[in-house]
PyMOL CGO cylinders between C-alpha atoms (Angstrom):
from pymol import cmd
from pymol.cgo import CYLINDER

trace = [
    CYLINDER, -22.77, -54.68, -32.54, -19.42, -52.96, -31.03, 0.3, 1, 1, 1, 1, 1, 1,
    CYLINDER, -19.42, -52.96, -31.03, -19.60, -49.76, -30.08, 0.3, 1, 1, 1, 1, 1, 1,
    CYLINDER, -19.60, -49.76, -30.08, -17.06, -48.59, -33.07, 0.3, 1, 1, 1, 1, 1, 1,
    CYLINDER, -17.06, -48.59, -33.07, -18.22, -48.14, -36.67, 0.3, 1, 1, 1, 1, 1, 1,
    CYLINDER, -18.22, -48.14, -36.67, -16.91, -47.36, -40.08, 0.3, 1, 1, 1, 1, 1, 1,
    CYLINDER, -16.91, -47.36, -40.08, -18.95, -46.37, -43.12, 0.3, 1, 1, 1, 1, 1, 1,
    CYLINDER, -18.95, -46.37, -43.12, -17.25, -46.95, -46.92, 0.3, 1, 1, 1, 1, 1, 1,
    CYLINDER, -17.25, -46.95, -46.92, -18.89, -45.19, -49.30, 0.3, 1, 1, 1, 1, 1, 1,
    CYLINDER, -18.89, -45.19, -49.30, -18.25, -46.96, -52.84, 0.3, 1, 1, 1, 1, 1, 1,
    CYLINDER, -18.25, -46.96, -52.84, -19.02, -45.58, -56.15, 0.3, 1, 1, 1, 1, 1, 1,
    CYLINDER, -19.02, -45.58, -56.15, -16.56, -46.16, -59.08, 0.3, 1, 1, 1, 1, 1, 1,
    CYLINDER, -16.56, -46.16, -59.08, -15.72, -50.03, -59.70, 0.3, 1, 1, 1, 1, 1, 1,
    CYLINDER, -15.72, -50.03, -59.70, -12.05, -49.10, -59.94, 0.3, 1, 1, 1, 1, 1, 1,
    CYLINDER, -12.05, -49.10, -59.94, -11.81, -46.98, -56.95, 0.3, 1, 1, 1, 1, 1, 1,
    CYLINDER, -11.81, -46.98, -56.95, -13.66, -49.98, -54.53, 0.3, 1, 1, 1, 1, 1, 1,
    CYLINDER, -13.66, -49.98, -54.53, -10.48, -51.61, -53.85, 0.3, 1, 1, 1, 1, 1, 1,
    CYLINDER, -10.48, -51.61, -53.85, -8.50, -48.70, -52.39, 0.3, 1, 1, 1, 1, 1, 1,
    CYLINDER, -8.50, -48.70, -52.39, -11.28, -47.46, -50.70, 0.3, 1, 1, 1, 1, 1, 1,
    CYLINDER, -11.28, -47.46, -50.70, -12.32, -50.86, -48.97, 0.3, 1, 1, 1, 1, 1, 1,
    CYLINDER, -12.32, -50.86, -48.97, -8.72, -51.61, -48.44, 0.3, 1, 1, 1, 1, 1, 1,
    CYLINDER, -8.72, -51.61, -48.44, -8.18, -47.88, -46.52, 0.3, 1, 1, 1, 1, 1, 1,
    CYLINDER, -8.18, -47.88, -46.52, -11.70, -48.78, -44.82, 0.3, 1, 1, 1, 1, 1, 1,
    CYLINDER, -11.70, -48.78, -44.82, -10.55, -52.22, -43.56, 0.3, 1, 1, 1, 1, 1, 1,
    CYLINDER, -10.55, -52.22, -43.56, -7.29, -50.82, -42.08, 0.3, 1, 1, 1, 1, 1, 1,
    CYLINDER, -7.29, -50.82, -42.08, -9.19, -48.08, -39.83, 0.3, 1, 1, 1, 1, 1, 1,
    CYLINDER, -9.19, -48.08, -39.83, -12.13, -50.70, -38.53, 0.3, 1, 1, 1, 1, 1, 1,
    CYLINDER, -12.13, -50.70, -38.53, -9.23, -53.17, -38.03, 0.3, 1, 1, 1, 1, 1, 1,
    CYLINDER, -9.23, -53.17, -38.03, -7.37, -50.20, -36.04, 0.3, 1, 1, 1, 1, 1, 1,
    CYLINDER, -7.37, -50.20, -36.04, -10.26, -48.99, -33.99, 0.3, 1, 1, 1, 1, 1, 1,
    CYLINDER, -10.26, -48.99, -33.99, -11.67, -52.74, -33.51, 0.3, 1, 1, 1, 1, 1, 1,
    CYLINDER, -11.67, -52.74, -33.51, -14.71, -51.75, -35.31, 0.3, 1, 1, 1, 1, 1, 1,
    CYLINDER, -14.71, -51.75, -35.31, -17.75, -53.24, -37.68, 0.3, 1, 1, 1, 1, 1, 1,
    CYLINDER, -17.75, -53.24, -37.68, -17.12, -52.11, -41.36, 0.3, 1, 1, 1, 1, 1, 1,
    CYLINDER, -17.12, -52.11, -41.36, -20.37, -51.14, -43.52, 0.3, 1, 1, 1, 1, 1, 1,
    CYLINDER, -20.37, -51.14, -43.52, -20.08, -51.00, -47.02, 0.3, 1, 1, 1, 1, 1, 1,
    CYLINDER, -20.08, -51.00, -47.02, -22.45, -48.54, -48.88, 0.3, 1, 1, 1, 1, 1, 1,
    CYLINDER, -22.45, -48.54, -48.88, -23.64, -47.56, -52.15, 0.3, 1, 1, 1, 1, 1, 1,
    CYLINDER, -23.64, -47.56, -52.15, -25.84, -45.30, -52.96, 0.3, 1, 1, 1, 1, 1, 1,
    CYLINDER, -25.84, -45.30, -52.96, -28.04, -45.24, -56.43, 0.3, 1, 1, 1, 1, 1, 1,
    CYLINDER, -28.04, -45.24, -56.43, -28.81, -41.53, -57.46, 0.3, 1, 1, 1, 1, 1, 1,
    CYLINDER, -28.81, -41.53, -57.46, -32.02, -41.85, -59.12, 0.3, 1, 1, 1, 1, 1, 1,
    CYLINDER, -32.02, -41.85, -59.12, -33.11, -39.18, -61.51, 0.3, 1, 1, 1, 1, 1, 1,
    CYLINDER, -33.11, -39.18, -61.51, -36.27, -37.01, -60.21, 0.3, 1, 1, 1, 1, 1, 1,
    CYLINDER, -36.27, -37.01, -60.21, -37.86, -38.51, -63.20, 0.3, 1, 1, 1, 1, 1, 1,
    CYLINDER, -37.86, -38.51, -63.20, -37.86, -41.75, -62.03, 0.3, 1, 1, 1, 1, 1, 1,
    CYLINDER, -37.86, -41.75, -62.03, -39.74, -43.07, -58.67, 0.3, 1, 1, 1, 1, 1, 1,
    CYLINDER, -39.74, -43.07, -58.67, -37.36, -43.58, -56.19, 0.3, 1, 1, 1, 1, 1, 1,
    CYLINDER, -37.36, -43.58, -56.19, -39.15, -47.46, -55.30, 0.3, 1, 1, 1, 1, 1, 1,
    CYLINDER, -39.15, -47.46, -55.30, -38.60, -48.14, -59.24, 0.3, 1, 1, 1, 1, 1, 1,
    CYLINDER, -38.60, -48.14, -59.24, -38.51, -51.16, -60.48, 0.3, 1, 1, 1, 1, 1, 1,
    CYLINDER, -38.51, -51.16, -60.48, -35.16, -51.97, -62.05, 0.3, 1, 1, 1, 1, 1, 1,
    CYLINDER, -35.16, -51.97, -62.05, -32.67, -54.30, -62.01, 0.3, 1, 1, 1, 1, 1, 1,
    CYLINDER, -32.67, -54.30, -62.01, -30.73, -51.83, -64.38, 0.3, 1, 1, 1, 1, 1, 1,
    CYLINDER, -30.73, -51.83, -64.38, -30.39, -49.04, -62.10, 0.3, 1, 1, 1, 1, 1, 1,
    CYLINDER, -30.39, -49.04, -62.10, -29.12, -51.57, -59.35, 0.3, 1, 1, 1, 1, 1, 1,
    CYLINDER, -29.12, -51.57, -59.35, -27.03, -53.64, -60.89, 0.3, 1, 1, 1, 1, 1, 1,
    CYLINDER, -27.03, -53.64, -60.89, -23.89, -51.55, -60.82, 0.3, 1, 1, 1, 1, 1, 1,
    CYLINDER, -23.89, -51.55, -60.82, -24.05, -51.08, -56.88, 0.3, 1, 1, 1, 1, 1, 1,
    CYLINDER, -24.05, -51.08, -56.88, -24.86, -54.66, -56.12, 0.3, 1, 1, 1, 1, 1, 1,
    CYLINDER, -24.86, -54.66, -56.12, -21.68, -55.06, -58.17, 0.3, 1, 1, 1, 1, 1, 1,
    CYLINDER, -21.68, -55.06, -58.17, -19.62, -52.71, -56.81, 0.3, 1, 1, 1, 1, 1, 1,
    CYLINDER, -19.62, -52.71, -56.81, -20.40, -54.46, -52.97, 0.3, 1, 1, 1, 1, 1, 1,
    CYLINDER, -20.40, -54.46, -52.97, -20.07, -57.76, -54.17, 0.3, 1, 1, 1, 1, 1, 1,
    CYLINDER, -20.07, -57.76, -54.17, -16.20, -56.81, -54.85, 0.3, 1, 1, 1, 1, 1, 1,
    CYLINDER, -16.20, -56.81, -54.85, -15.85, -54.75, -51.88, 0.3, 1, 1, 1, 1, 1, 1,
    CYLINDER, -15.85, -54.75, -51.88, -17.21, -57.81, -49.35, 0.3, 1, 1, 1, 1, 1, 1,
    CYLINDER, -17.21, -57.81, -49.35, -14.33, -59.97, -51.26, 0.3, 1, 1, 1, 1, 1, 1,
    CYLINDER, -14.33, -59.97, -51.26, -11.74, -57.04, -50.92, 0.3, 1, 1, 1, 1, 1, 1,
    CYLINDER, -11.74, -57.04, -50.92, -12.39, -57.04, -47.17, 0.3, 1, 1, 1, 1, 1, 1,
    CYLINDER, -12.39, -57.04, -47.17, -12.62, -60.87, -46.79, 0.3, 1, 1, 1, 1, 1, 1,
    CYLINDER, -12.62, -60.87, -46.79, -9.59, -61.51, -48.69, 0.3, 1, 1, 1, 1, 1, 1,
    CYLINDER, -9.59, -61.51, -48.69, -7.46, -59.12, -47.86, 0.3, 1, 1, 1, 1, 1, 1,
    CYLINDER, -7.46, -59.12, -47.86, -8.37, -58.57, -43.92, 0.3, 1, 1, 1, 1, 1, 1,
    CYLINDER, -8.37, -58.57, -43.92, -11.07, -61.49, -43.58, 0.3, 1, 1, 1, 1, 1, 1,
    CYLINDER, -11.07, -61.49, -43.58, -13.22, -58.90, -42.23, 0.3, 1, 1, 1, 1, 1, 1,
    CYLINDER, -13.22, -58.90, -42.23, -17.28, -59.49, -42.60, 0.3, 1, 1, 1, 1, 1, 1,
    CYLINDER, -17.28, -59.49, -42.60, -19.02, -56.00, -43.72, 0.3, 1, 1, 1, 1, 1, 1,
    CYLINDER, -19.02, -56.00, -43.72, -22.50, -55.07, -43.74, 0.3, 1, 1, 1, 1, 1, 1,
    CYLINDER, -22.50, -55.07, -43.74, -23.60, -54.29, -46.83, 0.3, 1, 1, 1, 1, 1, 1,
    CYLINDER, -23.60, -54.29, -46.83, -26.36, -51.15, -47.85, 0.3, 1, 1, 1, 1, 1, 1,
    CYLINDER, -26.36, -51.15, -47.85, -27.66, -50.17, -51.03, 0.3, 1, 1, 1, 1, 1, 1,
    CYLINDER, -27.66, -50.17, -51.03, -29.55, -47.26, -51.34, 0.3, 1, 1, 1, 1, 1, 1,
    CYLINDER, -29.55, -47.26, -51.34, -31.26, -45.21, -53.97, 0.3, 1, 1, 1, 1, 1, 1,
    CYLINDER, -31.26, -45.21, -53.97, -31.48, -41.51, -53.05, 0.3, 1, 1, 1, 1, 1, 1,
    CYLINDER, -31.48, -41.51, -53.05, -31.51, -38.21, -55.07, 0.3, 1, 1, 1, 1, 1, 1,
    CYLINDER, -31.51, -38.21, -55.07, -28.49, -36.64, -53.83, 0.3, 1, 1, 1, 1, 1, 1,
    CYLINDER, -28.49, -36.64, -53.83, -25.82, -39.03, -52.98, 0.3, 1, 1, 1, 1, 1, 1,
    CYLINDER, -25.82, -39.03, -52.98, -24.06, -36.52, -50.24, 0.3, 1, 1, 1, 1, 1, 1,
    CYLINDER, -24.06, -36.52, -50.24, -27.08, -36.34, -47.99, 0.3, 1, 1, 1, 1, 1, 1,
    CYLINDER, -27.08, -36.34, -47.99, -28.22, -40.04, -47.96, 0.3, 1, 1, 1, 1, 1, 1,
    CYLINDER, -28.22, -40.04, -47.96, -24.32, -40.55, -47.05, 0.3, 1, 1, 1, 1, 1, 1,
    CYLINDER, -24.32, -40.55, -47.05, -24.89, -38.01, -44.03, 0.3, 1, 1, 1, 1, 1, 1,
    CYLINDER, -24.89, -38.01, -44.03, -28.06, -40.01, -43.09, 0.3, 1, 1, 1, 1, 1, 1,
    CYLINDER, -28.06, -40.01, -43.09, -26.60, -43.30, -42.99, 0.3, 1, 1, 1, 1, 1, 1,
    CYLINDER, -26.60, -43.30, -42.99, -23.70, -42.67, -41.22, 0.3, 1, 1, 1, 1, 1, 1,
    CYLINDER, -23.70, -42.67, -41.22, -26.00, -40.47, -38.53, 0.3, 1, 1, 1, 1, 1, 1,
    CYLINDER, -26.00, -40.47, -38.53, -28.84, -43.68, -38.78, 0.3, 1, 1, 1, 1, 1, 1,
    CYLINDER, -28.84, -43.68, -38.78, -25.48, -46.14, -38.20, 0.3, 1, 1, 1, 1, 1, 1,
    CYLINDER, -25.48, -46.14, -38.20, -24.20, -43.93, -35.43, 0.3, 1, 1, 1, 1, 1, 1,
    CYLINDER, -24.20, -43.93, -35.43, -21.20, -44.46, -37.65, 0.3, 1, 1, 1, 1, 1, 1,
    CYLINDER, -21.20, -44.46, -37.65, -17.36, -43.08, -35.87, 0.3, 1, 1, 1, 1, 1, 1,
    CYLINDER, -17.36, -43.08, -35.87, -15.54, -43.07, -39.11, 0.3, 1, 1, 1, 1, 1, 1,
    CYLINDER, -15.54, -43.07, -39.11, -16.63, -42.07, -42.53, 0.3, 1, 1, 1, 1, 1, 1,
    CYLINDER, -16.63, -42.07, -42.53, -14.74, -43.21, -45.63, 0.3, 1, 1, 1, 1, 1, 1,
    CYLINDER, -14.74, -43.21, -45.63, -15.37, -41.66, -49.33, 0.3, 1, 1, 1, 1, 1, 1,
    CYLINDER, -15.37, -41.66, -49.33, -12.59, -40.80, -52.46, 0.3, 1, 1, 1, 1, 1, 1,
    CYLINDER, -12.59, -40.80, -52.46, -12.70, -38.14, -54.57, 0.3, 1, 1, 1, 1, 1, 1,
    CYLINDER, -12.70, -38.14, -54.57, -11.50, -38.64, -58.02, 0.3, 1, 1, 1, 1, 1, 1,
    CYLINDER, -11.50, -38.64, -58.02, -10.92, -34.89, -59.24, 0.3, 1, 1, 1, 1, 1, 1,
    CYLINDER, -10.92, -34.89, -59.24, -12.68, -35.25, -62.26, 0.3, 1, 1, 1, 1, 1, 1,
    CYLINDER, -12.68, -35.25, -62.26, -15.44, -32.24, -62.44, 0.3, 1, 1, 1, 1, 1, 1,
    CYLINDER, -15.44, -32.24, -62.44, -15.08, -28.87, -64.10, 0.3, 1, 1, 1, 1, 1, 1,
    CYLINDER, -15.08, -28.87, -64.10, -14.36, -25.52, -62.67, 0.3, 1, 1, 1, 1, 1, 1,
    CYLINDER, -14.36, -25.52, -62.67, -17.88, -25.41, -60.31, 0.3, 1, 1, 1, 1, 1, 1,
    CYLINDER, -17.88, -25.41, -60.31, -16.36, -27.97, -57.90, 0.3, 1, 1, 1, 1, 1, 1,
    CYLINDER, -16.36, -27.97, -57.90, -12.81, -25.96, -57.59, 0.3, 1, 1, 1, 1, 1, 1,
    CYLINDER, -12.81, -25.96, -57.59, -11.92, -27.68, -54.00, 0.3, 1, 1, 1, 1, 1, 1,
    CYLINDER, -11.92, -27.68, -54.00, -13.81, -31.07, -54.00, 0.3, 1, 1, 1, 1, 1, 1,
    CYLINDER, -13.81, -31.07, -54.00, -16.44, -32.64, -55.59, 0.3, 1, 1, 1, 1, 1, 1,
    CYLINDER, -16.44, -32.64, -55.59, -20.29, -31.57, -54.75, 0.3, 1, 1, 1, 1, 1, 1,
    CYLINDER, -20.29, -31.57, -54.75, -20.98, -35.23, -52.51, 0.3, 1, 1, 1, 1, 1, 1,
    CYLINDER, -20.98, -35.23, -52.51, -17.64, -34.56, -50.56, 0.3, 1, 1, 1, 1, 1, 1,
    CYLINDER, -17.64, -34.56, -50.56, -18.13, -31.07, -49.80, 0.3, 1, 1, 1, 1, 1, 1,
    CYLINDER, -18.13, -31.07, -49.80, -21.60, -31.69, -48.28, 0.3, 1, 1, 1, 1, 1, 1,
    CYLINDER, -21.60, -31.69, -48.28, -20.76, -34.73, -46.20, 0.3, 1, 1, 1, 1, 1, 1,
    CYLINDER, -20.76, -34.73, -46.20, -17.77, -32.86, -45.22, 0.3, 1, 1, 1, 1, 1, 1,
    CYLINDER, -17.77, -32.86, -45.22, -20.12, -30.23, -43.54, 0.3, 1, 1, 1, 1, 1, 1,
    CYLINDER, -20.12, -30.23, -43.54, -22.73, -32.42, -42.57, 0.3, 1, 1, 1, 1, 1, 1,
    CYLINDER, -22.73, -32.42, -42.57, -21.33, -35.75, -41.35, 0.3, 1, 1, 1, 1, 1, 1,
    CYLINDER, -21.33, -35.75, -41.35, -21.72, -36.56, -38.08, 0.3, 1, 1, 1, 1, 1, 1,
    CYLINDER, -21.72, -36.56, -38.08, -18.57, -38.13, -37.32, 0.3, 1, 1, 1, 1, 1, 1,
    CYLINDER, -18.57, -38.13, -37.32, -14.93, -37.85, -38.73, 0.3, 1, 1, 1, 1, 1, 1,
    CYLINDER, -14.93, -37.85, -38.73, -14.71, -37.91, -42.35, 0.3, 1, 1, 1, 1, 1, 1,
    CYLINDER, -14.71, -37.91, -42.35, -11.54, -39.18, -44.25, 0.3, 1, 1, 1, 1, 1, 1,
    CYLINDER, -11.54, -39.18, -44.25, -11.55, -38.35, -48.06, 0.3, 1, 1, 1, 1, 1, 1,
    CYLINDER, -11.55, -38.35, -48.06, -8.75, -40.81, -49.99, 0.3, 1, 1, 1, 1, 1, 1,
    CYLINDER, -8.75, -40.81, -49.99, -8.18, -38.64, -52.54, 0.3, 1, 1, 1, 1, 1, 1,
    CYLINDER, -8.18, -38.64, -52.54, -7.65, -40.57, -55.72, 0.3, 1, 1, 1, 1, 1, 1,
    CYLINDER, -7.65, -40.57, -55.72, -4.97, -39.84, -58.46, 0.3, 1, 1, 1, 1, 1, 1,
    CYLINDER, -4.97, -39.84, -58.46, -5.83, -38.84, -61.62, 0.3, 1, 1, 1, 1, 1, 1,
    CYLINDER, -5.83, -38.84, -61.62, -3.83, -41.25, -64.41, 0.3, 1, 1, 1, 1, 1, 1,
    CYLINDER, -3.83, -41.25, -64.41, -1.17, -39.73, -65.90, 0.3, 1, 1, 1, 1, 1, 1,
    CYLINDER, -1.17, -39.73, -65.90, -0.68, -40.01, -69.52, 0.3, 1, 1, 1, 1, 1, 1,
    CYLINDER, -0.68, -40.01, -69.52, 2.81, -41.54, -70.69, 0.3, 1, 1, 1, 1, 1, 1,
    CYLINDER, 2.81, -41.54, -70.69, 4.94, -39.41, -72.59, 0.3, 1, 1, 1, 1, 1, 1,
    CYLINDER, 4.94, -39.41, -72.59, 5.79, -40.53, -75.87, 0.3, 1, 1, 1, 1, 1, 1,
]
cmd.load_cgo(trace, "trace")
């Protein structure tokens, strides 16, 4: 393993791209291993060891694209992680602490109300939690086309 590491935290299908693009770039500056991650929040209803394909699916998804991103566009190899957690923020804080991780990547897309003025709930706890750098691709909001 080099000494370097970046951490992508994925989410939204159509964000993965510029997020694992923006990822690839830094790990390709800093001449470091690139892991992928996504994490499953899991209801507290639900046992987080649950047995479902369904609740998986979309994250196994979401890395397939984001290895090809990577290998396509930089033909860079990433690790991949999938985990299930209740809050997404602090299992992001955990694996980039656990992956002694030099770089973390995440968007935000803007989308909540009025509780999450600055940025979003996830952001705003790795942002004062992570243990390394944090860069937060902030990701534009479509525009609707005047008529």
């Amino acid at each position: 393993m080099n000494d370097a590491g970046v951490l992508v935290a994925i989410r939204d299908p159509e964000h993965v791209d510029a997020l694992v693009k923006l990822a690839c770039q830094m790990a390709k500056g800093m001449g470091a291993e690139l892991t992928v991650l996504n994490v499953v929040e899991v209801a507290p209803a639900l046992p987080l060891d649950a047995e479902s394909d369904l609740l998986d699916r979309p994250g196994k998804d979401a890395l397939d694209r984001a290895e090809k991103v990577a290998w396509d566009a930089f033909g860079l190899k990433v690790h991949r992680r999938l985990v299930r957690a209740r809050h997404a923020g602090a299992a992001i804080v955990e694996e980039a602490a656990d992956r002694r991780a030099d770089l973390l990547v995440l968007g935000y897309h803007g989308k909540h109300g009025l509780g999450e003025i600055l940025l979003g709930s996830t952001v705003q706890h790795v942002a004062a939690h992570a243990p390394c750098r944090v860069i937060v691709h902030i990701i534009p909001t479509p525009t609707k086309a005047k008529s």
